[in-house]
VEXDREN-2710 file (C-alpha; in Angstrom, 1 decimal):
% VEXDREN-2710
k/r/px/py/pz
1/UNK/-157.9/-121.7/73.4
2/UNK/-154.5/-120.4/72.5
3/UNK/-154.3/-118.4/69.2
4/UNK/-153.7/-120.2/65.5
5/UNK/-152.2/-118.9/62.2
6/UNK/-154.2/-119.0/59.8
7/UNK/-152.9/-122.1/57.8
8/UNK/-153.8/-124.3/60.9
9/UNK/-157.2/-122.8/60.9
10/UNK/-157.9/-123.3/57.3
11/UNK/-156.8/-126.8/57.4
12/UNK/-158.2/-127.3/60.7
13/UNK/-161.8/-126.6/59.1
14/UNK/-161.0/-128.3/55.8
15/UNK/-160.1/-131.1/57.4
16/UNK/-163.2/-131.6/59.8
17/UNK/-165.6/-130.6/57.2
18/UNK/-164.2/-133.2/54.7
19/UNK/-164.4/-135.6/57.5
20/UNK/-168.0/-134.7/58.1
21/UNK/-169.3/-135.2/54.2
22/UNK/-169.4/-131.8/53.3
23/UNK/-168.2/-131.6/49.5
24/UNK/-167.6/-128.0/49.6
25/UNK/-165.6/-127.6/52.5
26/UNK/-162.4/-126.8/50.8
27/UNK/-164.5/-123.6/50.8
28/UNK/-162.8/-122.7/53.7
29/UNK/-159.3/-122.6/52.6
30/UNK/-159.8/-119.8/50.3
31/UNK/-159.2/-117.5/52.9
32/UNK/-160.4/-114.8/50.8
33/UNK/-159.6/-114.1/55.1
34/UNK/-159.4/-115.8/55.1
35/UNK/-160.4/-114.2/57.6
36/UNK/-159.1/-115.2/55.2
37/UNK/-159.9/-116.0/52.9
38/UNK/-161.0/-115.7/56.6
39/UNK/-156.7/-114.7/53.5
40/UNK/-159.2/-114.4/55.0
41/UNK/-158.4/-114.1/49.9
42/UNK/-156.8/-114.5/47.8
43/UNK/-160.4/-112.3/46.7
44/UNK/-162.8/-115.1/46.8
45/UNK/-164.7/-116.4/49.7
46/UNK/-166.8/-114.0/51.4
47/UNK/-165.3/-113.4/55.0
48/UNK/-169.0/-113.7/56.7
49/UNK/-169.7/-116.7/55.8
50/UNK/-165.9/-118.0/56.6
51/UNK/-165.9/-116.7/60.2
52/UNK/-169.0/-118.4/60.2
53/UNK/-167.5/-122.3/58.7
54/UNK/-164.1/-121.1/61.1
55/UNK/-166.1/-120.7/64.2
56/UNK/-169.0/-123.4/63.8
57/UNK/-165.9/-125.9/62.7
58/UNK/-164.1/-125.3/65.7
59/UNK/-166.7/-125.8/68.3
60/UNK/-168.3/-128.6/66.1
61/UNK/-164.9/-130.7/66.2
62/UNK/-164.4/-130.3/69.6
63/UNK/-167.6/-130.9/70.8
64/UNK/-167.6/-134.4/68.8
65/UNK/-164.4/-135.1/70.8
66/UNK/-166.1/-134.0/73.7
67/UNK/-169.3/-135.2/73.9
68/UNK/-168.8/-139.1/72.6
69/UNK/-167.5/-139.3/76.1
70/UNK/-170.2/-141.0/77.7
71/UNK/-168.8/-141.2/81.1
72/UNK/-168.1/-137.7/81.1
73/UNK/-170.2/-134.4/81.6
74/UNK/-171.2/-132.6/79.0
75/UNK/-171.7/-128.9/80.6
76/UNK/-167.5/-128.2/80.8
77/UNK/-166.1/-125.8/78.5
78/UNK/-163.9/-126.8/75.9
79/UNK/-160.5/-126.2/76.7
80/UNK/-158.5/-129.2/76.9
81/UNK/-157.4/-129.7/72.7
82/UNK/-154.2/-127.9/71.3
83/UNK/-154.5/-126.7/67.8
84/UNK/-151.6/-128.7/67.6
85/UNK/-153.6/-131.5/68.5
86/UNK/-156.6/-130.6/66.4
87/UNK/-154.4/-130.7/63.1
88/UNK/-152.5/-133.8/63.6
89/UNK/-154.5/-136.4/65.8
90/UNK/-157.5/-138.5/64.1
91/UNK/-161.0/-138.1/67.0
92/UNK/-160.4/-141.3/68.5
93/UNK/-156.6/-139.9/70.0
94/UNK/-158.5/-136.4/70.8
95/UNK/-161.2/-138.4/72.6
96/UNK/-157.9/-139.9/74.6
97/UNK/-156.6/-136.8/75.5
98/UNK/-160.0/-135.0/76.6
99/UNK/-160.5/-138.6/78.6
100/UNK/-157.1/-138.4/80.3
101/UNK/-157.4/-134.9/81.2
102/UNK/-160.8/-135.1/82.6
103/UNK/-159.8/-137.9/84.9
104/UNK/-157.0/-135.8/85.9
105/UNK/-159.1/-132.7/86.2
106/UNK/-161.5/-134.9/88.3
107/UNK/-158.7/-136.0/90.5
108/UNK/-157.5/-132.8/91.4
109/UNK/-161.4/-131.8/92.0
110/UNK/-161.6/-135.0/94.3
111/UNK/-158.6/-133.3/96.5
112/UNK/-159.8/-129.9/96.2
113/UNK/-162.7/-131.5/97.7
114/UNK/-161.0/-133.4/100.3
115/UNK/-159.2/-130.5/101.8
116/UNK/-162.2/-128.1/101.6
117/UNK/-164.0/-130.8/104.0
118/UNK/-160.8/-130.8/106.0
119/UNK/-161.0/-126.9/106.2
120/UNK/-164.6/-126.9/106.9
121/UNK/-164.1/-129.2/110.0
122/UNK/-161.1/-126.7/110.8
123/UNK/-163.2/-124.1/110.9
124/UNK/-166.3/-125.8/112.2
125/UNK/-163.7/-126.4/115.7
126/UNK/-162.6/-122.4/115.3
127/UNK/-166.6/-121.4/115.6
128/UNK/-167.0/-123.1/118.5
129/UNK/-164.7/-122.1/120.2
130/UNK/-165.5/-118.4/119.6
131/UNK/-169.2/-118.8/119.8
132/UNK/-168.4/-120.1/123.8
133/UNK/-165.8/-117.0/123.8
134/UNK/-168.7/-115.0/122.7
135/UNK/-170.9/-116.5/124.8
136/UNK/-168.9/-115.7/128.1
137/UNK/-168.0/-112.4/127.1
138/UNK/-172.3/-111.6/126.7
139/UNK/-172.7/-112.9/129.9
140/UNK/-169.8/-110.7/131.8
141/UNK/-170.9/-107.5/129.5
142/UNK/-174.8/-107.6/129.6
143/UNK/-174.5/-103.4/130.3
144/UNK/-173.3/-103.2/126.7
145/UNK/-175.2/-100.4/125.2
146/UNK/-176.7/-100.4/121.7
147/UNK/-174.5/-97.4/120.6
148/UNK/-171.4/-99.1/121.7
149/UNK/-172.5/-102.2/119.6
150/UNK/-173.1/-99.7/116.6
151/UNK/-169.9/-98.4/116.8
152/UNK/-168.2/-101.3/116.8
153/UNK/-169.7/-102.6/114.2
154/UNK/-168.9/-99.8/111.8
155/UNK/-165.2/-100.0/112.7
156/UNK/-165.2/-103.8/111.5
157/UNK/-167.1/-102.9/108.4
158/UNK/-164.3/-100.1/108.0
159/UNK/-161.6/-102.4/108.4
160/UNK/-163.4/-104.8/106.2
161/UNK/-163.6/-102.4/103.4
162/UNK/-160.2/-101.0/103.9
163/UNK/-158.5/-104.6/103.6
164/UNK/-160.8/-105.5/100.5
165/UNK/-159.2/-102.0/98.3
166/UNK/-156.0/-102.9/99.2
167/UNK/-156.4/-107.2/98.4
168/UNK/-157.9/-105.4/94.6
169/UNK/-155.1/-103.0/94.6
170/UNK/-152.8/-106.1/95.1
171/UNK/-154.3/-108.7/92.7
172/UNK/-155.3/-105.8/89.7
173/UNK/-153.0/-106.7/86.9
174/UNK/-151.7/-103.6/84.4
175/UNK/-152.5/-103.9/81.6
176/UNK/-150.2/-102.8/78.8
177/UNK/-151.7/-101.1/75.1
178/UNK/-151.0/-103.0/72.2
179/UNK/-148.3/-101.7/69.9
180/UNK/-149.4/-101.3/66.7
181/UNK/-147.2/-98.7/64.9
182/UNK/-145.8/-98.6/61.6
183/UNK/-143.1/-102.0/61.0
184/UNK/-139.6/-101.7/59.3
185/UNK/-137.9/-98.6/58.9
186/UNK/-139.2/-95.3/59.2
187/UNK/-140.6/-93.9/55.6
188/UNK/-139.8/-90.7/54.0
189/UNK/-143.4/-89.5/54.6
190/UNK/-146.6/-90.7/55.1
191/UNK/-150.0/-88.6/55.1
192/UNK/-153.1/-89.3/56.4
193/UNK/-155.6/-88.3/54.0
194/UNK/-159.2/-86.9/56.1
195/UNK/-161.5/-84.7/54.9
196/UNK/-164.9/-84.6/54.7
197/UNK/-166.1/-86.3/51.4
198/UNK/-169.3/-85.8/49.7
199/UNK/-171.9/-88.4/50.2
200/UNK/-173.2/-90.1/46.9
201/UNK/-176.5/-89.0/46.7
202/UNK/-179.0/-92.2/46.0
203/UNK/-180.2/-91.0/43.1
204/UNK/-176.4/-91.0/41.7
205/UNK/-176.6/-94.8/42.4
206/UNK/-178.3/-98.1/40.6
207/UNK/-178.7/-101.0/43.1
208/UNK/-179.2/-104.1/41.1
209/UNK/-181.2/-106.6/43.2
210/UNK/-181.8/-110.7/41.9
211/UNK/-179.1/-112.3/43.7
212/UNK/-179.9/-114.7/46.8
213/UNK/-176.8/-114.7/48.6
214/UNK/-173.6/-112.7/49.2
215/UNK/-171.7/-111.3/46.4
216/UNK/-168.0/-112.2/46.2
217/UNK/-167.4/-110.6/42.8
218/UNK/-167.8/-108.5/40.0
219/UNK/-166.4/-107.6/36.7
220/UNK/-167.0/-105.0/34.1
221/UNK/-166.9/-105.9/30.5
222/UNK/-163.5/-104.0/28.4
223/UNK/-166.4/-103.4/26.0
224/UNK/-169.9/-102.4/26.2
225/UNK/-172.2/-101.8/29.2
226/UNK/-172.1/-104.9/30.5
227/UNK/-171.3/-105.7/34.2
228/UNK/-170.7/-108.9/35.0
229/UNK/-170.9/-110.4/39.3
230/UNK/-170.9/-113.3/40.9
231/UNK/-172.7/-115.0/44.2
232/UNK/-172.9/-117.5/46.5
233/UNK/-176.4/-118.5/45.4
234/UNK/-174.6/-120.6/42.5
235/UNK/-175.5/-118.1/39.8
236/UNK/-173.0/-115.3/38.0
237/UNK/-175.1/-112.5/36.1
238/UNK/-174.3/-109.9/33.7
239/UNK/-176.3/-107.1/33.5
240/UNK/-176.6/-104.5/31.0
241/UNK/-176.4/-100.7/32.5
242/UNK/-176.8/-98.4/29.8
243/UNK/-175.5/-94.6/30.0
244/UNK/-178.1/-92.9/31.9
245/UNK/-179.2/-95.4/34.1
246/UNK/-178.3/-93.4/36.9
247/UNK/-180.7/-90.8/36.1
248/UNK/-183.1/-93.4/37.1
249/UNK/-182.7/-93.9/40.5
250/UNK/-181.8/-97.1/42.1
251/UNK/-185.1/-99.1/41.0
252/UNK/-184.1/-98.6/37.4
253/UNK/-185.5/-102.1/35.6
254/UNK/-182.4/-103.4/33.9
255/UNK/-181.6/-106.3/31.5
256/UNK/-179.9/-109.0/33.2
257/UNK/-178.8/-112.4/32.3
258/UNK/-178.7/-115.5/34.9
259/UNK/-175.9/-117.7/34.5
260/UNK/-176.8/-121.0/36.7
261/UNK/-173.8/-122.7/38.2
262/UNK/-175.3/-126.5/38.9
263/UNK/-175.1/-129.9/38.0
264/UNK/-177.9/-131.8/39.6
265/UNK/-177.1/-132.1/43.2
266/UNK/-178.8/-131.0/46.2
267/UNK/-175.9/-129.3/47.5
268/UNK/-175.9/-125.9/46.0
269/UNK/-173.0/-124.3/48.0
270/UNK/-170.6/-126.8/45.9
271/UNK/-171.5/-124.4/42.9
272/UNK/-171.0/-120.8/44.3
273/UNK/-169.6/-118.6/42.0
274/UNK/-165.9/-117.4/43.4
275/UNK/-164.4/-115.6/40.4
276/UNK/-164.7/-114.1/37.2
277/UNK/-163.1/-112.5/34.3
278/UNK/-163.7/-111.3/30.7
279/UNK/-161.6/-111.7/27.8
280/UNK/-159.9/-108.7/25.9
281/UNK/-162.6/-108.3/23.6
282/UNK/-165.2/-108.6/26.2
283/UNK/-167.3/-111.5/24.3
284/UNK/-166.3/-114.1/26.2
285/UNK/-167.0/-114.2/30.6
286/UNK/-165.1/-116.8/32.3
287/UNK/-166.6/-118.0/36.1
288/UNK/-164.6/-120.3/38.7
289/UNK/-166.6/-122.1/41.4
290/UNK/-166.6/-123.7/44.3
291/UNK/-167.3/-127.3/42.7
292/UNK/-163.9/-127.0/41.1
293/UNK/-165.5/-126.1/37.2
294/UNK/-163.9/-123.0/34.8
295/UNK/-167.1/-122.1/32.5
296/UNK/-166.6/-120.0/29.7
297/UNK/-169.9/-117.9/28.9
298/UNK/-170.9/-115.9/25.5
299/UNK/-172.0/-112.0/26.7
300/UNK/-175.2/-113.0/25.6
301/UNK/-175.4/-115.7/28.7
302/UNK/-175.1/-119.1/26.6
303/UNK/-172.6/-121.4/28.0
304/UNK/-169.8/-122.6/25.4
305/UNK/-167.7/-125.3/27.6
306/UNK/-167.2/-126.5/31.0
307/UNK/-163.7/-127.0/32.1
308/UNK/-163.2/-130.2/34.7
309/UNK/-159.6/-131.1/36.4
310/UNK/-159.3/-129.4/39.5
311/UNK/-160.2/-131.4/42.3
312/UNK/-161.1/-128.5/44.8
313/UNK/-162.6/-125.0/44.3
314/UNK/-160.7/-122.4/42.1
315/UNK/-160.1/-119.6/44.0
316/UNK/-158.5/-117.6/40.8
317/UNK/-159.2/-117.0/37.0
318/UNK/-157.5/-115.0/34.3
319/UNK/-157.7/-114.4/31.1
320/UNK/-154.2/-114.0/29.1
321/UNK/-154.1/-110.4/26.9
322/UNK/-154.3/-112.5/24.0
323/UNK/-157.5/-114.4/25.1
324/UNK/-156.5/-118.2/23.7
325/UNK/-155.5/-119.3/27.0
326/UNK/-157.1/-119.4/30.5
327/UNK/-155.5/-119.9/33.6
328/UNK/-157.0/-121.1/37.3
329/UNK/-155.1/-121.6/40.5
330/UNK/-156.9/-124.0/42.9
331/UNK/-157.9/-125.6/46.5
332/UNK/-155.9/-128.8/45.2
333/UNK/-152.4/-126.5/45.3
334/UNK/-152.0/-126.6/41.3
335/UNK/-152.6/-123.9/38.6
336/UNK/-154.2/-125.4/35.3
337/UNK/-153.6/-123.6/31.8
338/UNK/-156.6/-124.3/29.7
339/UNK/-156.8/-123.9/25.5
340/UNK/-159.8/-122.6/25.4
341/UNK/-160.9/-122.8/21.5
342/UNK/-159.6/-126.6/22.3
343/UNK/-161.6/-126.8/25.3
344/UNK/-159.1/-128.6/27.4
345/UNK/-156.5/-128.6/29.6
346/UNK/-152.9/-127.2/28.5
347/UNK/-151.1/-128.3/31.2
348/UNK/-151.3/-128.5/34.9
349/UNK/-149.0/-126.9/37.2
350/UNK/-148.5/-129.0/40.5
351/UNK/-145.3/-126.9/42.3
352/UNK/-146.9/-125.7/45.8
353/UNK/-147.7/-127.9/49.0
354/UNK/-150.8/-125.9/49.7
355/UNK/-153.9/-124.5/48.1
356/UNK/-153.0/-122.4/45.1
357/UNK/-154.8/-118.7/46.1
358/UNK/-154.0/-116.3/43.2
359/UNK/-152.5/-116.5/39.6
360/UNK/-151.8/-113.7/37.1
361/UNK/-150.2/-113.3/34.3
362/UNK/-146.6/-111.9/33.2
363/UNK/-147.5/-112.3/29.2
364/UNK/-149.2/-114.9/26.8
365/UNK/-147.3/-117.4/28.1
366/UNK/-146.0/-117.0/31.4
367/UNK/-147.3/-116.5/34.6
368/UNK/-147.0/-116.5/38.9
369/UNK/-149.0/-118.2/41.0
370/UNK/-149.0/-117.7/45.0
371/UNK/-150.2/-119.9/47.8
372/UNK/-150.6/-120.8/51.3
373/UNK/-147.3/-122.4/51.8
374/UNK/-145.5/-119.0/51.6
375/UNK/-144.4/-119.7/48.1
376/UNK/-144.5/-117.6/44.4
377/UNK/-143.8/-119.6/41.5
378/UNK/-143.2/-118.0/37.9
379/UNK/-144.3/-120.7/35.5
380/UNK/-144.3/-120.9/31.5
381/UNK/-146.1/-123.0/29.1
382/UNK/-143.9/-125.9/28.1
383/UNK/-141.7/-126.5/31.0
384/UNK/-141.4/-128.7/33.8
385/UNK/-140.5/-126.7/36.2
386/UNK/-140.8/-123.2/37.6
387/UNK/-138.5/-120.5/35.7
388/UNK/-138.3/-118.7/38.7
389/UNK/-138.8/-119.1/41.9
390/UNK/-139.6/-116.1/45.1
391/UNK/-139.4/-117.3/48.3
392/UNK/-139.3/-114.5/50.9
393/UNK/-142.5/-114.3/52.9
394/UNK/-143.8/-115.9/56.4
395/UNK/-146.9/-116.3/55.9
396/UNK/-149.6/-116.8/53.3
397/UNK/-149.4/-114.8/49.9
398/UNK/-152.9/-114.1/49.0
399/UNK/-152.4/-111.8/45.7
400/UNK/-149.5/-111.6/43.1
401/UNK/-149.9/-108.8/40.5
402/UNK/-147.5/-108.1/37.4
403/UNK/-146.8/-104.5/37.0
404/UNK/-148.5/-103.1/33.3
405/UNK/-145.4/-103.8/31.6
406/UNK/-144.5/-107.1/33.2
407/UNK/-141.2/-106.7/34.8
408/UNK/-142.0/-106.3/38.7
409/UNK/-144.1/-108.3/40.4
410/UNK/-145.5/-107.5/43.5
411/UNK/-147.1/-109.5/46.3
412/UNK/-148.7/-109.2/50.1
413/UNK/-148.9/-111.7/52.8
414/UNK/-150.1/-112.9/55.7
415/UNK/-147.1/-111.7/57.3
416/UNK/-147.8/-108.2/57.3
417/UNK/-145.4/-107.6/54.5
418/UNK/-146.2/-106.5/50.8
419/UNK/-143.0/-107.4/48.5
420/UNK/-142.0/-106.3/45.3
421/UNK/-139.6/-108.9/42.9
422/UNK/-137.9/-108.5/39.8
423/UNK/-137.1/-111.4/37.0
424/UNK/-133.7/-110.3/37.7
425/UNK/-132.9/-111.7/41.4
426/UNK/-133.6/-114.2/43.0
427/UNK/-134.4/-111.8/46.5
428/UNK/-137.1/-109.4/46.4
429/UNK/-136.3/-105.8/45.5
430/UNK/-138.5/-103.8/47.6
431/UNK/-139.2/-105.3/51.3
432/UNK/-142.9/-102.9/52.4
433/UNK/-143.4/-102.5/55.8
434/UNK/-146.2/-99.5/57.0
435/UNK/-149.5/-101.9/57.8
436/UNK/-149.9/-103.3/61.2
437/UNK/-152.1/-106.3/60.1
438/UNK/-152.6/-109.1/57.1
439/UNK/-152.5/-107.7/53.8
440/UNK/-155.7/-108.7/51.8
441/UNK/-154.6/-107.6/48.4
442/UNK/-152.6/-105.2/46.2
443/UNK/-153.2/-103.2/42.8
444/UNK/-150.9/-101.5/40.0
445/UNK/-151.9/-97.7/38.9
446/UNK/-152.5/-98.2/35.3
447/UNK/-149.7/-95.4/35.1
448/UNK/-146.0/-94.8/34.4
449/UNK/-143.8/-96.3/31.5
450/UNK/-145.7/-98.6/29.2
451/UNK/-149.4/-97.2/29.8
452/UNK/-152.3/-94.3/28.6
453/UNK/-151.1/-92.6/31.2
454/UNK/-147.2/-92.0/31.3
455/UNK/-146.7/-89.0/32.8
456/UNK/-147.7/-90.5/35.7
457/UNK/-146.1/-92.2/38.8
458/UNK/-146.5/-95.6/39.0
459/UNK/-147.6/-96.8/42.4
460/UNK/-148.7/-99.8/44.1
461/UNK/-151.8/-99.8/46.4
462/UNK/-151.9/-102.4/49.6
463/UNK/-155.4/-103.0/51.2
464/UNK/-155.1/-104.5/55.0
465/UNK/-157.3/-105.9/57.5
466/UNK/-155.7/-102.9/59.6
467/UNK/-158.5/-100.9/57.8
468/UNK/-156.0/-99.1/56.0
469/UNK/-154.9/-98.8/52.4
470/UNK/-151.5/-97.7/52.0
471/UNK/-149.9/-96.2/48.4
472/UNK/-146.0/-97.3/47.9
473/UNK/-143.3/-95.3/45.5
474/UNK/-142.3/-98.4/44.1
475/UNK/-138.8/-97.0/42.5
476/UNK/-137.7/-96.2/46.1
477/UNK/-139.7/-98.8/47.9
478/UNK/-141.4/-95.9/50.4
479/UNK/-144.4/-95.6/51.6
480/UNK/-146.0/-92.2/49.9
481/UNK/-150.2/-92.3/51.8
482/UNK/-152.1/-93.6/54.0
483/UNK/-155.8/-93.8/53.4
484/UNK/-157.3/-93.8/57.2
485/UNK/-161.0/-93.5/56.0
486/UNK/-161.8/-97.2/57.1
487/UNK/-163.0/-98.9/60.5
488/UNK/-162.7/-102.2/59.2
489/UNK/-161.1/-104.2/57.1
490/UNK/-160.4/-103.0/53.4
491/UNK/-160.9/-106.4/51.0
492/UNK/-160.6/-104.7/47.4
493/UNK/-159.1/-101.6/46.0
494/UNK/-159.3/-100.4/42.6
495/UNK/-158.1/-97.4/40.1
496/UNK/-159.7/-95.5/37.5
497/UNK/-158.4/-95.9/34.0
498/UNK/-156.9/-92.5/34.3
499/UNK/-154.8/-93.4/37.4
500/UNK/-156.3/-90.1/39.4
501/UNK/-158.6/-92.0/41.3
502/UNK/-159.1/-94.7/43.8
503/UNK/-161.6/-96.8/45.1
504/UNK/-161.5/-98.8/48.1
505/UNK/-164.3/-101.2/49.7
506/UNK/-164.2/-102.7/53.5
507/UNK/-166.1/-104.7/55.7
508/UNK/-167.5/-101.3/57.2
509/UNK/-170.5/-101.5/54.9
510/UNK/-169.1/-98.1/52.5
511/UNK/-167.2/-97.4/49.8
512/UNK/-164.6/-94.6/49.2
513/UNK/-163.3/-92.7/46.5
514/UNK/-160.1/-90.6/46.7
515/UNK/-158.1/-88.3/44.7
516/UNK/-154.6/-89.0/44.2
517/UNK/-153.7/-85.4/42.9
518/UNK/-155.5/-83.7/45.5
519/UNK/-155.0/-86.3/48.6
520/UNK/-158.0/-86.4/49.7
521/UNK/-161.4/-88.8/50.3
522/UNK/-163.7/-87.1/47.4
523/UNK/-166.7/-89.8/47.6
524/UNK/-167.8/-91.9/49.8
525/UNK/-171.5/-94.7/49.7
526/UNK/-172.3/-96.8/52.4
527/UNK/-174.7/-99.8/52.4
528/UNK/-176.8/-102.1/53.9
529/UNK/-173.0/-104.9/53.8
530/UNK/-169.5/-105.6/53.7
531/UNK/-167.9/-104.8/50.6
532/UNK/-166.4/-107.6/48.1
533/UNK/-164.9/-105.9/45.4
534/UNK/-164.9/-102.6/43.9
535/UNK/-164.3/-102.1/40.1
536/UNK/-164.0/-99.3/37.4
537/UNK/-165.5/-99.4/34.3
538/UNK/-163.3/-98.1/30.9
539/UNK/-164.7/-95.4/30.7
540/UNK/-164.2/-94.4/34.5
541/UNK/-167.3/-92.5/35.1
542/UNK/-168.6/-95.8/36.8
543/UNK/-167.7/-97.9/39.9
544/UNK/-169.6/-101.3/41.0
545/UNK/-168.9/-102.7/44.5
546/UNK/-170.9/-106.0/45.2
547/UNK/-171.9/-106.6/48.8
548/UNK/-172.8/-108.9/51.3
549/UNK/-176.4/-108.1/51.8
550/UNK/-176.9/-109.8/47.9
551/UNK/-176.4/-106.6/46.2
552/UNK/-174.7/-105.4/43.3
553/UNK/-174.4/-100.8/43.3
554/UNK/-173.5/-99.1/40.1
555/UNK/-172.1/-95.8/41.2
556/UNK/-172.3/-92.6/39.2
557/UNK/-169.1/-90.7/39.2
558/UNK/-168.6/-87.6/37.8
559/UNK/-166.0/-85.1/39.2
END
């Protein structure tokens, strides 16, 4: 089948899986990433289980086309359905098109057919006439001796294999290597960062087992021990880790608190937990799922309020600094503000023409939202419509991300592009061009002008399905490293308070730590899955990454 983006994909899956009676198949469309989400983000759906809905979707859909053919076989490949095709006709046009193309391809069979018996009778005449040749030449050359015949058959088999190298040598098609070097202009500099890091020793690491299925997501609490994740077993948790839990080992018994995402049905996967976030003061968790429900949670695990207007999964959740508002971006392409001491919705958003993938906040009352139709929307509380509007990328924007002061905003795409905009104007300031595939998502140092730290450089990180994750001067819009410690691709990145470290999790089961100052990988854990998410906890002397293999690991760090 000829290749897709990513949108038709998403949809095409959506679509079917709606169609089929699934209730949680705008699941798909997160795209985490994608791959998306499948975008594949974005941060939400785990990829492994996307690939799977992607690839199970696609045969399923075309099999049904297929197969409810009665007069046709069964046993042909798939191969006659555009994606085109797939997006835009209902099944009863698709069964058309697969009927009309089979009778054609049956047609042309019917011929083939015809002229190989035509060929075969041909030849049948040609054999013949040489057996009699043959026949007539035995009888005038019975003296033949054996060696004779030997030899003669060697030279055929010569000329046989001499005419067969040089049909290959004619038919062999070359082959040319795919270019995937650096886009745009050149940079300034870019260095690869390789050494060899130091392996975190198990006993420097606390794996906290309960969950049933994957986990998509974790957050640490601004105050307190407490580490919040969340799964696709319909349950977020928060767990308490105190100080020296490492000491213990990784079968430390912990405290842990099961927050149960359901409502009474039978079909669980319409609850999985796809985000989370805590307040300021760390006493309140919020939790986004799959069956389109905000929760807001105590730290001690009660639920206070359940938040219903979305109409499709939320694939983000944030918290404003001052913690009296909540904001979710959605499956059904609209962000929702939500008072929370009111318990109700604020006002809804409805701007993009596709599924609304990340939100974040610019201050207490303003924010951006991004989404699969290529769009960024700055929006405020109180007005109609957008006060600002980006428009710039070519494919889906899977993250937005205000800088720690609020005045640059930057985003990554689908299209290979990470941008970064300014309130000012209306085009984007800084156009970043270095990875050679989608970019997942992007992070802020907690550095510069406006933070604990600013003596330092503030410096955006971009994290790629090109296994890379790639650091960007953001004053001069260059790229300043490349982090090559990946062989798949890289779906969170985080920084330590202090701005001097960073964290990165892929696909490739580990988890890296590098130094900024000294430009080099300084850590590094592997596991028994893909990496989610990676985060810091305030202190910084504490990572989590959540995995695939229903895992949460609390990491010791200490330099």
């Amino acid at each position: 089948m000829t290749s897709i983006t990513s949108v038709e994909l998403n949809y095409l899956i959506f679509r079917y899986l709606q169609e089929s009676g699934f209730t949680h198949s705008a699941f798909v469309l997160g795209y985490e990433a994608s791959i998306k989400k499948c975008s594949i983000d974005g941060n939400l759906v785990p990829p492994g289980a996307l690939i799977t809905f992607v690839k199970k979707g696609l045969q399923y859909l075309e099999m049904e086309a297929n197969l409810s053919n009665s007069d046709m076989d069964v046993d042909e490949d798939f191969s006659f359905l555009q994606p085109l095709d797939l997006i835009t006709k209902d099944v009863y046009e698709l069964r058309k098109i697969i009927k009309e193309k089979r009778k054609t391809l049956h047609k042309v069979r019917d011929k083939d057919r015809e002229l190989d018996k035509e060929d075969e009778d041909e030849h049948a005449q040609i054999r013949d006439k040489e057996r009699h040749e043959e026949e007539k030449e035995h009888n005038k050359d019975k003296e033949r001796t054996e060696k004779d015949k030997d030899g003669e058959k060697q030279l055929d088999e010569q000329q046989a294999s001499r005419k067969m190298v040089i049909d290959d040598q004619e038919n062999r098609v070359q082959v040319k290597p795919e270019n995937n070097g650096v886009l745009g202009e050149p940079m300034d500099f870019s260095t690869a960062l390789t050494s060899q890091a130091c392996d975190i020793h198990s006993s420097e690491v606390t794996i906290l087992e309960g969950h049933t299925s994957e986990v998509c997501a974790c957050a640490w609490s601004p105050a307190g021990s407490l580490l919040a994740s969340g799964s696709g077993d319909s349950t977020a948790r928060i767990w308490t880790i105190a100080d020296n839990s490492w000491r213990s080992g990784s079968s430390a018994p912990l405290n842990v608190l099961v927050l149960k995402h359901v409502r009474g049905r039978t079909n669980e996967k319409s609850e999985d937990v796809t985000k989370l976030d805590w307040n300021g003061e760390g006493t309140q968790l919020a939790t986004g799922s799959y069956d389109g429900q905000a929760r807001i949670w105590t730290a001690n695990g009660e639920l206070r309020s359940t938040l219903s207007k979305h109409k499709g999964p939320i694939f983000s959740l944030k918290w404003n600094k001052k913690g009296d508002y909540l904001l979710t971006g959605s499956c059904d392409k609209t962000a929702i503000v939500w008072d929370v001491k009111a318990e109700e919705c604020k006002q809804q958003f409805y701007f993009h023409s596709g599924p609304t993938l990340d939100v974040d906040w610019r201050n207490n009352v303003s924010f951006a939202t991004s989404s699969t139709d290529n769009m960024i929307y700055v929006c405020k509380i109180g007005e109609i419509d957008p006060i600002k509007i980006f428009a710039g990328h070519q494919g889906e924007v899977n993250c937005v991300k205000w800088d720690p002061t609020g005045s640059l905003l930057a985003s990554c795409s689908d299209d290979i592009t990470a941008k970064i905009w300014s309130m000012k104007q209306d085009k984007f300031v800084h156009d970043l061009r270095a990875h050679s595939k989608e970019i997942y998502t992007i992070r802020w140092s907690p550095t510069g002008s406006g933070t604990s730290n600013p003596n330092q450089q503030l410096v955006l990180a971009s994290a790629s399905f090109d296994s890379t994750v790639k650091l960007w001067d953001v004053e001069h819009g260059k790229l300043l490293y490349s982090l090559n410690g990946h062989r798949e691709p890289v779906y969170s990145v985080a920084f330590s308070p202090n701005g001097e470290y960073l964290a990165s999790g892929s696909l490739d089961r580990s988890m890296h730590i590098w130094s900024l100052k000294e430009g080099k990988m300084v850590k590094t854990y592997t596991g028994n899955g893909g990496v989610f998410e990676v985060c810091w906890n305030k202190e910084g002397d504490k990572i989590a990454a959540c995995f695939a293999n229903n895992v949460v690991c609390v990491l010791d760090f200490r330099m």
